[in-house]
N, C-alpha and C positions, 0 to 999 in steps of 0.2 A: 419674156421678162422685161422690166424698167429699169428704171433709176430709182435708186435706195436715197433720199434728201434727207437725212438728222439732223436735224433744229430744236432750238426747245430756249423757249424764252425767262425759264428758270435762270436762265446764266445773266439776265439784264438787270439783277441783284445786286451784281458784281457793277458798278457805276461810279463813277468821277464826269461828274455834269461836262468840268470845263476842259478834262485829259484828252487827246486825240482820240482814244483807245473810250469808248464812253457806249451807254448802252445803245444809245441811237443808229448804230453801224447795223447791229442785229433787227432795232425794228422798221429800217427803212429799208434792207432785202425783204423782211415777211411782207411787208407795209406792197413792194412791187410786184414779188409775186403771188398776189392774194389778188393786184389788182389785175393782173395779164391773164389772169388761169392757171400760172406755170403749178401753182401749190397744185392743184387738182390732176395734172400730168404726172407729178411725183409720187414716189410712195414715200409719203413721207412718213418717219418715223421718231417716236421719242426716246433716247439713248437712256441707258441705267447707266448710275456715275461709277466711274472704275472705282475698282477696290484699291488696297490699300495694300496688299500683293502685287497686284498691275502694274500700279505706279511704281513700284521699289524694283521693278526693272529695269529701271532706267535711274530712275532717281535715289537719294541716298535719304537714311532715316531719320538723320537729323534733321532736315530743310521739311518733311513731310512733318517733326513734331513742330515745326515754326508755324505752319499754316495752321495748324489746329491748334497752337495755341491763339495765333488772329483772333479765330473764328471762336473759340473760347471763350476769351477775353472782351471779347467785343469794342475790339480795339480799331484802332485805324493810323498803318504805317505808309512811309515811305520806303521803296528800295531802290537806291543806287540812285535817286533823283529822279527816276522816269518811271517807273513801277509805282501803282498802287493795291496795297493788301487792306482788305476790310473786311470784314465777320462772315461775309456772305463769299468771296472769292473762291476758298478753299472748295466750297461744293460749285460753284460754276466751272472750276476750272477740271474738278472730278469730272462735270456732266461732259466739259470739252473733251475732255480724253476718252468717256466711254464713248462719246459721238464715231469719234475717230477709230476706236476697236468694234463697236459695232459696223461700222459701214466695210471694212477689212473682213468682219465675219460672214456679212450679207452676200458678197461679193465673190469670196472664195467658199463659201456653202453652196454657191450656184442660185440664190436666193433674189438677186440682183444683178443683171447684165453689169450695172458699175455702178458709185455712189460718188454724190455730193454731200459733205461736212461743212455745214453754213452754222457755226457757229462762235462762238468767243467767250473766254479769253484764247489770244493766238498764242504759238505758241516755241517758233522757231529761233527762239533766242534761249528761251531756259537752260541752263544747264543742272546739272547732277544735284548742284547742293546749292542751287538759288533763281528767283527768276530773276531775268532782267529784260530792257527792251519790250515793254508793255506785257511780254510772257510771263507762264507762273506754270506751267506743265509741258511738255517738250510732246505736243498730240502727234504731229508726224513719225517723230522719231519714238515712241511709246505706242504708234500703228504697225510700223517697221518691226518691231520686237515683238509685237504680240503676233505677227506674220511669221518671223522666226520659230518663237516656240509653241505655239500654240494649232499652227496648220500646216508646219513644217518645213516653209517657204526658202530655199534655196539661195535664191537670188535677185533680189527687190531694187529697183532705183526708184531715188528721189530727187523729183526736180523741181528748185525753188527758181519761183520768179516774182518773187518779192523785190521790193524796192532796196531792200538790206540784207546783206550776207549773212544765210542762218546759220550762225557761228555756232547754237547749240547743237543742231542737228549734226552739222560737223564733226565737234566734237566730239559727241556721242560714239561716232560710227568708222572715228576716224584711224583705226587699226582696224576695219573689219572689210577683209575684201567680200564679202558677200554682199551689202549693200554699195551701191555707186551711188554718190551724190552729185548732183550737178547744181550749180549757182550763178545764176546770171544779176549783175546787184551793181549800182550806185559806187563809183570809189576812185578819192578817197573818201569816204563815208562814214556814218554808226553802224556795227558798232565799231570801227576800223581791221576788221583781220577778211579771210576770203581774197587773197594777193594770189597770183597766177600758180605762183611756186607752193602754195600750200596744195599738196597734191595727196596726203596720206602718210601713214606710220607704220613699218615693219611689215607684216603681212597685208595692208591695206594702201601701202605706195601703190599710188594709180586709180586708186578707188576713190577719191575725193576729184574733182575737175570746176576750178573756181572759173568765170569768167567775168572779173571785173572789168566795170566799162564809166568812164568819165560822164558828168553829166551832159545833157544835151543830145544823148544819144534816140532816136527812134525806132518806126516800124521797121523798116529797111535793116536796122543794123541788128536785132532782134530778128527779123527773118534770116539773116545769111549766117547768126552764129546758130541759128537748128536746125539748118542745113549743114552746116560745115563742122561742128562740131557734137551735137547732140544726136542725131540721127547716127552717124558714126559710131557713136562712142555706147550707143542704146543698141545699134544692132551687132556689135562686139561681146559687148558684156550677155546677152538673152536675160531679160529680167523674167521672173515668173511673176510679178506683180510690180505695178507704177505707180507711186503716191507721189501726189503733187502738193505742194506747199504753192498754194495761189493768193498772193498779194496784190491788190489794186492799185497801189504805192505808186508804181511808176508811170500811171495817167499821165498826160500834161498837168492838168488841174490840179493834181492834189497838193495839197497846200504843205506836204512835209518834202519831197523830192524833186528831184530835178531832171528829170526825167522827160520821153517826149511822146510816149504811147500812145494810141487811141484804141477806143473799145474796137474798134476792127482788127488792131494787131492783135491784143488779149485772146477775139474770137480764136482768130489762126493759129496761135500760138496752143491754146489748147484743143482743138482740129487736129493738130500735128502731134499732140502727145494720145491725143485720141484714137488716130489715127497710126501712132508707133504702136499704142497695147496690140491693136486687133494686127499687128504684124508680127509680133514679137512673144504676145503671151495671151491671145486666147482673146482680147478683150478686157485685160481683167484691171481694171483704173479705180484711184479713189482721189479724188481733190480736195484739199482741205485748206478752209480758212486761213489767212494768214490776214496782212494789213490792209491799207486802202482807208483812206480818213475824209476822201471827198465824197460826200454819202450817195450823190447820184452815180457820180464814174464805178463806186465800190457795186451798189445795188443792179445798176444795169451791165456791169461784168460778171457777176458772181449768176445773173439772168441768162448771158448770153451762155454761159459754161454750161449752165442746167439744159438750154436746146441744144446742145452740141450731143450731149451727154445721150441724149435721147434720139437724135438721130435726126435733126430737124438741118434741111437745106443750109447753105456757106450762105452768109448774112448776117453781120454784126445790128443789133437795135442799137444804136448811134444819136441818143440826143446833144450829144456834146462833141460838134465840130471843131478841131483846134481853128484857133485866131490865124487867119494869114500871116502877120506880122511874127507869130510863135512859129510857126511851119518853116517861115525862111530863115528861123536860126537851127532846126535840126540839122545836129552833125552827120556829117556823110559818112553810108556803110562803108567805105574805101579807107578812113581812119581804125576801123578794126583791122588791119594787115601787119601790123606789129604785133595783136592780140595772138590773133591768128598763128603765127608763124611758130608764137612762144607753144603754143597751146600742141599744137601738131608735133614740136622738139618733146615736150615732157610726158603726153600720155602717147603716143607715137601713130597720129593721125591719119 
């Protein structure tokens, strides 16, 4: 078996030239892996846009009649100041969510060793009855649900490493002890929540596990919390399925975050979630888009996750060496021991 890749450049519809969030993100991944070979290694496949069923799994009927009115209307809104809706969104951000339920179908069909989801609008800030934070469909948390009811799935973790706390996903799942979330995010930060203490609601205490980290933080301090907290807490909970919410955001580079990753950590960092499925549940992975706004850091991460995926040697492709003079301000992993201590007191480490 392969790698399952859903792409589909229908969603480049959906467009704001000058927004962070713009179609450029999607065609400078096809733009590299066209030019590597990697498209040719993939199966790549073109997703049907979910229904209108689907989505009301997660999301509620009213915000589902606002997009189709957009898209109606042939209108062009703002939401909440950072969000944009225009005629075309509503079906890109369908196709994003079917991306994300097909590559969960491929994968637990047996049809796909694992799958990559490259595409946009993202989508871990949506919530139930509005998008916010460049999202407009909650794809992670809407792959989670269709795992849920549709293949029977038990018990699923998701783990975001985006540059911001995916407060929708959160939300979403956060009375529900069957899904585990884990967040590692920028803070204080956008969109401000994801604080240590938010841990879960009634039957779900426990099942949420934030790990906010000040900015300036790097590889080192990002290697010791998936050791010290995510390997743990992934081989406790036994997920029968790992959906990852993968964000480019926290490069050095990228022009929205503060962050101090390089495409080497990104590698390792999904090597290790890689490398938990085939420990924990069979293999059975799916990575799905999230941010990243500096289009080489975003394009050659979302590349190196695709060789991982497929089984190709530890080696990040690295054209973007951090600055020495940026290197000697990375915060030391030794500054996560207050994180740490809180994090081992509340889920009981």
């Amino acid at each position: 078996m392969t790698t399952a890749c859903f792409t589909d450049p229908r969603t480049n519809a959906h467009n704001l030239p000058d927004h962070p969030e713009h179609a450029g993100r999607l065609q400078a991944i096809e733009a590299l892996f066209q030019q590597t070979g990697m498209a040719d290694r993939l199966r790549c496949l073109t997703p049907d846009p979910a229904t209108e069923d689907q989505i009301l799994t997660v999301h509620r009927p009213e915000y589902l009649t606002l997009l189709a009115a957009v898209e109606r209307d042939r209108r062009f809104t703002m939401y909440g100041g950072d969000t944009y809706l225009t005629p075309a969104s509503y079906q890109a951000a369908r196709l994003s969510v079917g991306a994300a339920l097909g590559a969960v179908d491929a994968v637990l069909r047996g049809e796909a060793a694992n799958a990559l989801v490259a595409m946009r609008p993202p989508g871990h800030h949506a919530l139930p009855d509005r998008p916010m934070g460049f999202c407009l469909l909650a794809n992670a948390a809407l792959a989670a649900r269709h795992a849920q009811l549709v293949h029977g799935v038990g018990r699923i973790l998701i783990v975001d490493y985006d540059l911001h706390h995916g407060n929708g996903t959160q939300d979403i799942f956060y009375d529900d002890p069957d899904v585990l979330f884990i967040s590692s995010h920028q803070s204080p930060y956008y969109p401000g929540t994801g604080y240590v203490d938010e841990i879960g609601y009634g039957a779900g205490a426990g099942a949420t596990i934030n790990m906010p980290l000040p900015a300036g933080h790097g590889d080192a301090s990002y290697a010791r919390l998936y050791e010290a907290v995510v390997w743990p807490a992934a081989t406790r909970f036994r997920p029968e399925l790992i959906l990852v919410s993968a964000g480019f955001d926290c490069h050095w580079g990228d022009p929205l975050g503060g962050m101090r990753l390089t495409l080497a950590c990104y590698d390792h960092l999904a090597r290790e979630l890689i490398r938990m499925a085939g420990a924990l549940c069979a293999g059975r992975i799916v990575f799905i888009l999230e941010g990243g706004y500096n289009l080489q850091a975003l394009s050659y991460g979302l590349l190196n996750v695709a060789g991982a995926l497929l089984g190709d040697p530890p080696g990040a492709i690295d054209p973007l060496p951090m600055p020495a003079s940026l290197a000697r301000q990375v915060r030391s992993p030794a500054g996560l021991d207050p994180l740490l201590a809180d994090l081992r007191r509340l889920h009981h480490l």
